[in-house]
DSSP file (Angstrom, degrees, kcal/mol; ACC not computed):
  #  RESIDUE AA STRUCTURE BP1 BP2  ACC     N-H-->O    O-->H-N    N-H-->O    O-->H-N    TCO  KAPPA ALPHA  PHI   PSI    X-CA   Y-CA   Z-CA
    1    1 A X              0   0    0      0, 0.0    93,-0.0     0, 0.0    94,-0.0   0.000 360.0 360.0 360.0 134.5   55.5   95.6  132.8
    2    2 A X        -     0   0    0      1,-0.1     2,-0.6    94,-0.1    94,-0.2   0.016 360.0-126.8 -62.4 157.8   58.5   94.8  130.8
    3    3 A X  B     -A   95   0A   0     92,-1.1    92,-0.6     1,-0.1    -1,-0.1  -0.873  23.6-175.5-106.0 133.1   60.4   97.9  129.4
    4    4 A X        +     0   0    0     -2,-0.6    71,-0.6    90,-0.1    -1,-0.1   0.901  55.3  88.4-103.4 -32.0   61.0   97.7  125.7
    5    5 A X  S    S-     0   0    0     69,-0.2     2,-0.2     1,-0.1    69,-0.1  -0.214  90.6 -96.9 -62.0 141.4   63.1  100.7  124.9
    6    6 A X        -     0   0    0     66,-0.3     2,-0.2    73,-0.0    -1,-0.1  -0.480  36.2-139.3 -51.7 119.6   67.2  100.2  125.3
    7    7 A X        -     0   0    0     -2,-0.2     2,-0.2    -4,-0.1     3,-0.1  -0.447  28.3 -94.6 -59.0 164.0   68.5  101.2  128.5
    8    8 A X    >   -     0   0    0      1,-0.2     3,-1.3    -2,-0.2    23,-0.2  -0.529  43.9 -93.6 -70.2 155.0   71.8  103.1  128.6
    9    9 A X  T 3  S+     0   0    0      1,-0.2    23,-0.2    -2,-0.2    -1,-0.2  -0.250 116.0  32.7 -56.7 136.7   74.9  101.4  129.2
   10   10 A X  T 3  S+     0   0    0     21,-2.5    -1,-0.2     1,-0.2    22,-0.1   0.197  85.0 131.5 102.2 -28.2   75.6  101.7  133.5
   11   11 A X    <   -     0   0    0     -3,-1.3    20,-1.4    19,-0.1     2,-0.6  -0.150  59.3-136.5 -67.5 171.4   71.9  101.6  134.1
   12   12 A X        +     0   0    0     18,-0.3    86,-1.5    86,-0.2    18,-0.3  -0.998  35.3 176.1-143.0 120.4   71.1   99.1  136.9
   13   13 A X  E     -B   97   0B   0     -2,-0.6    16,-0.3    16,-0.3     2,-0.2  -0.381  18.3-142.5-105.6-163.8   67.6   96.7  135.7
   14   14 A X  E     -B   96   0B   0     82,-0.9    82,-0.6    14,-0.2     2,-0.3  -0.841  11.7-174.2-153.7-163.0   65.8   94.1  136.9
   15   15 A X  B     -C   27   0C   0     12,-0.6    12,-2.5    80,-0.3     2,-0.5  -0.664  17.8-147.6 154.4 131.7   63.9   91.0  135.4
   16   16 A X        -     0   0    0     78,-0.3    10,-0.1    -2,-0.3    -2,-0.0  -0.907  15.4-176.4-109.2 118.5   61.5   88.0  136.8
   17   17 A X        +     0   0    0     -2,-0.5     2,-0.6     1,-0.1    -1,-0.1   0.658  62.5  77.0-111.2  15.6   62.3   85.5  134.7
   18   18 A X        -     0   0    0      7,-0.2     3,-0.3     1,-0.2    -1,-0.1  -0.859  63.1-165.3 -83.4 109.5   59.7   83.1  136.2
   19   19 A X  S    S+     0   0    0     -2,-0.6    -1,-0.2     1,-0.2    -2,-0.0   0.993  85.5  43.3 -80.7 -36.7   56.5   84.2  134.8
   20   20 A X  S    S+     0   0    0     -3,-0.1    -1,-0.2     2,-0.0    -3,-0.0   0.544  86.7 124.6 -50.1 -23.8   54.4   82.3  137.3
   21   21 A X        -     0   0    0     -3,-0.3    -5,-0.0     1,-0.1    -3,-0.0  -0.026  33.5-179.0 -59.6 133.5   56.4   83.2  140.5
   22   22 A X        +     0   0    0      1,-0.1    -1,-0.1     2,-0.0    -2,-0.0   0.286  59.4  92.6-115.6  18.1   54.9   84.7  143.2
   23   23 A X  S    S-     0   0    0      2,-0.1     3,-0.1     1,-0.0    -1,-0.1   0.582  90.1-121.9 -95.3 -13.9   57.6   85.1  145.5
   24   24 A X        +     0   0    0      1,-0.2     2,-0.2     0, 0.0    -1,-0.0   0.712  58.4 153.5  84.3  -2.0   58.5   88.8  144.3
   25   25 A X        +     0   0    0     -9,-0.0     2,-0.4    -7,-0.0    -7,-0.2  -0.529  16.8 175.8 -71.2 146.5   62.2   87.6  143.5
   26   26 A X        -     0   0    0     -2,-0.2     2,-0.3   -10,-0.1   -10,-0.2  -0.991  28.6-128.9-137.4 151.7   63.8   89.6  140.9
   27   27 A X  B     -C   15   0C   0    -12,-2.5   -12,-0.6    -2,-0.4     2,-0.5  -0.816  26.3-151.5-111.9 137.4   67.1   89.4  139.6
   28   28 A X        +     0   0    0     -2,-0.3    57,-0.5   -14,-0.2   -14,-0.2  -0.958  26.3 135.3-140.5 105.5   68.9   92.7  139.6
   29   29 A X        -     0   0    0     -2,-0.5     2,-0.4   -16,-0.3   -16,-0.3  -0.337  40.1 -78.6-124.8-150.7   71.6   93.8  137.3
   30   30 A X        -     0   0    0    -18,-0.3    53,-4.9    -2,-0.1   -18,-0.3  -0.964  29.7-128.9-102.1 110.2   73.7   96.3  134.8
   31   31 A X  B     -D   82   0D   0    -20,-1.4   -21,-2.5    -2,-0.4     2,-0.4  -0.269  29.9-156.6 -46.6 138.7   73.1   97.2  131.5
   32   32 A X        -     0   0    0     49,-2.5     2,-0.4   -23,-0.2    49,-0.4  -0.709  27.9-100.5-108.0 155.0   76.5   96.7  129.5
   33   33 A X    >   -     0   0    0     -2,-0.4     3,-3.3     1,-0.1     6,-0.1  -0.652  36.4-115.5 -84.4 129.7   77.4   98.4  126.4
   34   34 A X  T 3  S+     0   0    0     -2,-0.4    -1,-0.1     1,-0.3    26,-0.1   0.592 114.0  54.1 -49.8 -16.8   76.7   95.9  122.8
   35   35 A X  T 3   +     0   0    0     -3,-0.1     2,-0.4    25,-0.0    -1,-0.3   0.508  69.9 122.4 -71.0 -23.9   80.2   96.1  122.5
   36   36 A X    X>  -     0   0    0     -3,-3.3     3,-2.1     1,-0.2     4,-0.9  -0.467  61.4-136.4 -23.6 103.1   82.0   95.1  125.6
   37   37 A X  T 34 S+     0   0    0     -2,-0.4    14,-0.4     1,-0.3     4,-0.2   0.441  98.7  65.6 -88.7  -5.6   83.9   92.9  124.7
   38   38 A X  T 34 S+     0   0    0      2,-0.2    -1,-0.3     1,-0.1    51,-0.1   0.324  95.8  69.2 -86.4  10.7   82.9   90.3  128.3
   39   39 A X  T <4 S+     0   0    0     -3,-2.1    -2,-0.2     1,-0.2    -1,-0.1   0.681 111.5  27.2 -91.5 -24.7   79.1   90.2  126.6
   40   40 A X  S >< S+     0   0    0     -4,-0.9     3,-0.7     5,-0.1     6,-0.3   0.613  92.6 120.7-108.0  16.7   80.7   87.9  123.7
   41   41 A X  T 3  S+     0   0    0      1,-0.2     8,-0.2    -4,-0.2     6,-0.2  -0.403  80.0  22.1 -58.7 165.4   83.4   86.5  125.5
   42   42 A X  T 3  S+     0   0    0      6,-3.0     5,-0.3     4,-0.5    -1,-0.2   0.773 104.6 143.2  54.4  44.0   83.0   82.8  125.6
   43   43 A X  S <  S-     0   0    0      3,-1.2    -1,-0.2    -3,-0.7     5,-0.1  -0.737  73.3-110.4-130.4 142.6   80.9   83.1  122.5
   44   44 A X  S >  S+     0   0    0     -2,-0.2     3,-0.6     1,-0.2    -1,-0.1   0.973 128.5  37.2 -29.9 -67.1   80.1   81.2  118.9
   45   45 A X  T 3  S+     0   0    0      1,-0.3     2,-0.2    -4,-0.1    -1,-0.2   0.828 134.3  22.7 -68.2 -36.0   82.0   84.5  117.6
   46   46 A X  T 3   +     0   0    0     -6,-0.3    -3,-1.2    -5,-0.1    -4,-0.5  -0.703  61.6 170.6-125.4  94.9   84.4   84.8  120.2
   47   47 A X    <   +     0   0    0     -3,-0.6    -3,-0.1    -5,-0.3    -6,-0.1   0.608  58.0 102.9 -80.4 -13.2   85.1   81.3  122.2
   48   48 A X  S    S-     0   0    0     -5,-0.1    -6,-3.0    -8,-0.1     3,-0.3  -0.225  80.6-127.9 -86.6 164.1   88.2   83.3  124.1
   49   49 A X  S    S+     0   0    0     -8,-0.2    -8,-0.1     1,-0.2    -1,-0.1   0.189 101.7  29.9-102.5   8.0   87.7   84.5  127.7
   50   50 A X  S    S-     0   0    0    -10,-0.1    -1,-0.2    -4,-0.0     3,-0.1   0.035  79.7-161.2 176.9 115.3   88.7   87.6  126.6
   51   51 A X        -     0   0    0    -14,-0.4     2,-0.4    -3,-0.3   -14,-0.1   0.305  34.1 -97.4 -61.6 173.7   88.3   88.9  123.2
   52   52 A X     >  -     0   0    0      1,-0.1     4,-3.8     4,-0.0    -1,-0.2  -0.663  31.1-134.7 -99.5 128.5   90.1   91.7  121.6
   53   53 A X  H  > S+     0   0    0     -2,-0.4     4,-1.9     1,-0.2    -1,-0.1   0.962 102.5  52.0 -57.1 -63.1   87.9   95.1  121.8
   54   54 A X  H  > S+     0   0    0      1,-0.3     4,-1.5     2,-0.2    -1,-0.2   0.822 106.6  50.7 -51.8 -39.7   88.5   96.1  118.3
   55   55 A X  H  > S+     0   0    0      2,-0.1     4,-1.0     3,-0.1    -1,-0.3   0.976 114.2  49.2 -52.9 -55.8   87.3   92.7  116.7
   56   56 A X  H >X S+     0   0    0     -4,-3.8     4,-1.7     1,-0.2     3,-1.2   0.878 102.8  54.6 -50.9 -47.4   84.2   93.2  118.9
   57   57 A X  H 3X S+     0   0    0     -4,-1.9     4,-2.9     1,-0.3     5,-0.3   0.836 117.6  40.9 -47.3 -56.1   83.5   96.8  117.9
   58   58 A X  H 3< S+     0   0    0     -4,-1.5    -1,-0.3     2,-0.2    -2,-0.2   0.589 111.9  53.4 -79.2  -3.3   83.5   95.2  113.9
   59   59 A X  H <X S+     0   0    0     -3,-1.2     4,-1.1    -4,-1.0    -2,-0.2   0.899 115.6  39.6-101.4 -50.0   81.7   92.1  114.8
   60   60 A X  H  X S+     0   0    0     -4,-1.7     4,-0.7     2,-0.2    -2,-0.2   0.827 119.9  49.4 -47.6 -48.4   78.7   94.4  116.5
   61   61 A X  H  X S+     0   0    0     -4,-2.9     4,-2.3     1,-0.2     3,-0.3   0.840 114.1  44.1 -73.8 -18.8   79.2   96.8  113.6
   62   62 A X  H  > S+     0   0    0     -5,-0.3     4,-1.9     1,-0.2    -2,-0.2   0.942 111.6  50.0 -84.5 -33.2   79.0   94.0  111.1
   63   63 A X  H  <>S+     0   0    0     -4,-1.1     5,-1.2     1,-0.2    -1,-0.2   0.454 108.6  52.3 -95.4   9.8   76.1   92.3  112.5
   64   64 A X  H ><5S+     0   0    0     -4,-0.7     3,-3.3    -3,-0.3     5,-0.2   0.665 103.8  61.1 -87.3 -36.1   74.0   95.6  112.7
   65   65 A X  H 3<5S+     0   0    0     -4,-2.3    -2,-0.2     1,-0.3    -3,-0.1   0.912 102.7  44.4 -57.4 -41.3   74.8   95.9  109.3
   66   66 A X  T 3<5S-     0   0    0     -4,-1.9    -1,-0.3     1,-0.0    -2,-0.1   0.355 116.3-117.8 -81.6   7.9   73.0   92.5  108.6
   67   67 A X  T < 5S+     0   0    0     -3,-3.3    -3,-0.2     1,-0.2    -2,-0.1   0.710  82.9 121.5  64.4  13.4   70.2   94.1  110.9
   68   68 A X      < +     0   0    0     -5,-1.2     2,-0.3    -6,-0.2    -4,-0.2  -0.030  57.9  68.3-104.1  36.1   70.9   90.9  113.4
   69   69 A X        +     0   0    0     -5,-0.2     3,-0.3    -7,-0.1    -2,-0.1  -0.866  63.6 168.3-145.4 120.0   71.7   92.7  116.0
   70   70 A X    >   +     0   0    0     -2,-0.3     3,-5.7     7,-0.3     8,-0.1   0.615  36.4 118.5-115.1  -5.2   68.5   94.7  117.4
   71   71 A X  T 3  S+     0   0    0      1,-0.3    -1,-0.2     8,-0.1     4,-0.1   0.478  70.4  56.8 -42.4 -27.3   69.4   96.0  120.3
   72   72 A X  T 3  S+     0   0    0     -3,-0.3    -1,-0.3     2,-0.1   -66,-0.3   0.496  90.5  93.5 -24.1 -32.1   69.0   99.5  119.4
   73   73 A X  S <  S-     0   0    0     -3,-5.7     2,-0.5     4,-0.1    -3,-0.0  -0.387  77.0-129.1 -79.6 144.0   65.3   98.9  118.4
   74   74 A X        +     0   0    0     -2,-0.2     2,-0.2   -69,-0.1   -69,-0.2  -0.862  68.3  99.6 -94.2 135.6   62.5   99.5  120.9
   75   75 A X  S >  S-     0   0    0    -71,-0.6     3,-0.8    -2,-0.5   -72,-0.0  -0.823  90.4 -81.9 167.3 177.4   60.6   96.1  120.6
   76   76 A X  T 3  S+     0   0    0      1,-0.2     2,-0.9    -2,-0.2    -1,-0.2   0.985 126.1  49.8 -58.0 -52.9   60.2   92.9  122.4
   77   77 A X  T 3  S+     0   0    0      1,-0.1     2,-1.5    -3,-0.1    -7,-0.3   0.225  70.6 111.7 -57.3  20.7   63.4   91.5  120.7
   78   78 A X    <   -     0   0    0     -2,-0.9    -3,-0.1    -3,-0.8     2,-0.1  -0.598  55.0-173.1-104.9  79.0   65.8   94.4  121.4
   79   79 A X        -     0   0    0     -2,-1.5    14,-0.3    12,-0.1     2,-0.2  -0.424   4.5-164.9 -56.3 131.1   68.0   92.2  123.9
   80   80 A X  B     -E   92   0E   0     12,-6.1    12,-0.7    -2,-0.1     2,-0.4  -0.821  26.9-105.5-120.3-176.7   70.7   94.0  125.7
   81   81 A X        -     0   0    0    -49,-0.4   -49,-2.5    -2,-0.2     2,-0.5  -0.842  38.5-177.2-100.8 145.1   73.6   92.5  127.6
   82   82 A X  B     -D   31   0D   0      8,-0.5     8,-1.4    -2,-0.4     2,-0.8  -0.936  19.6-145.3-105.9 125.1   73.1   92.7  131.7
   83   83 A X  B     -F   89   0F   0    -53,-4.9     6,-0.3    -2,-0.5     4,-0.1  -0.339  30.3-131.9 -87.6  82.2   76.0   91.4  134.1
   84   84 A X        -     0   0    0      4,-0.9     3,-0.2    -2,-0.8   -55,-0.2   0.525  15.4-129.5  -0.6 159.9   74.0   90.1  136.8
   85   85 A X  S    S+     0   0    0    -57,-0.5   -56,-0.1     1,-0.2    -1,-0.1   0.897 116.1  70.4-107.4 -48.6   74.8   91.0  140.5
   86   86 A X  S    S-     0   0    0      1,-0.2    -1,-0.2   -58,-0.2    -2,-0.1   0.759 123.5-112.2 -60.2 -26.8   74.4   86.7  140.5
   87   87 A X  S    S+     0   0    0      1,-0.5     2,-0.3    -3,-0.2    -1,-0.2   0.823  83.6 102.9 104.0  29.7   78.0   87.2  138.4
   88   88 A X        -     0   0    0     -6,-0.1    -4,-0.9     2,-0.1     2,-0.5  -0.967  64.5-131.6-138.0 152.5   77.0   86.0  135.1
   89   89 A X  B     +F   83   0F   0     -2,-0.3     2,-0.3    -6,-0.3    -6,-0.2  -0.820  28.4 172.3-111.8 142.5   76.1   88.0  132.0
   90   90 A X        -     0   0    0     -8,-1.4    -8,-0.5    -2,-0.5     2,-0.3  -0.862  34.3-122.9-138.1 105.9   73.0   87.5  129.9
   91   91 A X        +     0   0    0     -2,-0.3     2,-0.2   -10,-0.2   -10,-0.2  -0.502  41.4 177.0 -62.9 120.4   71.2   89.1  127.0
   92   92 A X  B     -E   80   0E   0    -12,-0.7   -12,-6.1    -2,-0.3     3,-0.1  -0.701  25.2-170.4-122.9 150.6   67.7   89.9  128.2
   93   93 A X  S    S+     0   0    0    -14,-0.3     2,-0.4    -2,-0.2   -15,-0.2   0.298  78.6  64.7-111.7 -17.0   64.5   91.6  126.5
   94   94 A X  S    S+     0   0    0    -92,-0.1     2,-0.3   -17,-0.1   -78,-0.3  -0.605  71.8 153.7-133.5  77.2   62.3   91.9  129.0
   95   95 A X  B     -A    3   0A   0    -92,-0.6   -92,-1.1    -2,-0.4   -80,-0.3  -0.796  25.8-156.7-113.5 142.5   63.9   94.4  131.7
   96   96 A X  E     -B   14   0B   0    -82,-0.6   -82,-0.9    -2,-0.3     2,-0.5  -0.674  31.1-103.1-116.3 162.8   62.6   96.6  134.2
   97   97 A X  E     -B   13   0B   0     -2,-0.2     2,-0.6   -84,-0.2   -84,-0.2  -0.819  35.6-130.9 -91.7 147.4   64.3   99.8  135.9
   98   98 A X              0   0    0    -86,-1.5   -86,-0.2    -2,-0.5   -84,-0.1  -0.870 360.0 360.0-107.2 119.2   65.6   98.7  139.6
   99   99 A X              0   0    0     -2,-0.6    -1,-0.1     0, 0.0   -86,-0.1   0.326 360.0 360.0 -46.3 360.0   64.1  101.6  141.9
């Protein structure tokens, strides 16, 4: 069962993103902090391969301000960013803790 609450930044998840799968794979990553500036690289907001921390920092604060950024919220939608052991980072919702 999916975990709805925000992990902490550092926390190492997991996520099936097959719902049908029966093979037991799961994909196994790190929570990142909404602010990192390598979650929005290459991003509508930031298109650069790596943005400048202090933009990010106001871009996260600005878009909490407009309540479009929920990752704080316990719910289904409270996406956080993971970097994936596979070597790509992805915001995901639906995350488990990796034993």
């Amino acid at each position: 069962m999916p975990h709805y609450n925000p992990f902490s930044a550092g926390t190492r998840v997991k996520c099936n993103y097959r719902k049908d799968d029966t093979s037991g794979y799961e994909h196994v990553g790190t929570v990142l902090a909404k602010d990192d500036p390598c979650c929005w690289a290459g991003t509508l907001a930031f298109p650069e391969s790596d943005p400048d921390p202090v933009a990010v920092k106001a871009h996260v604060a600005r878009c909490e301000a407009r309540g479009d950024l929920v990752c704080g919220t316990p719910g289904p939608s409270a996406q956080q960013p993971v970097k994936w052991d596979f070597g790509k980072i992805y915001w995901d919702s639906q995350l488990y803790a990796a034993e």
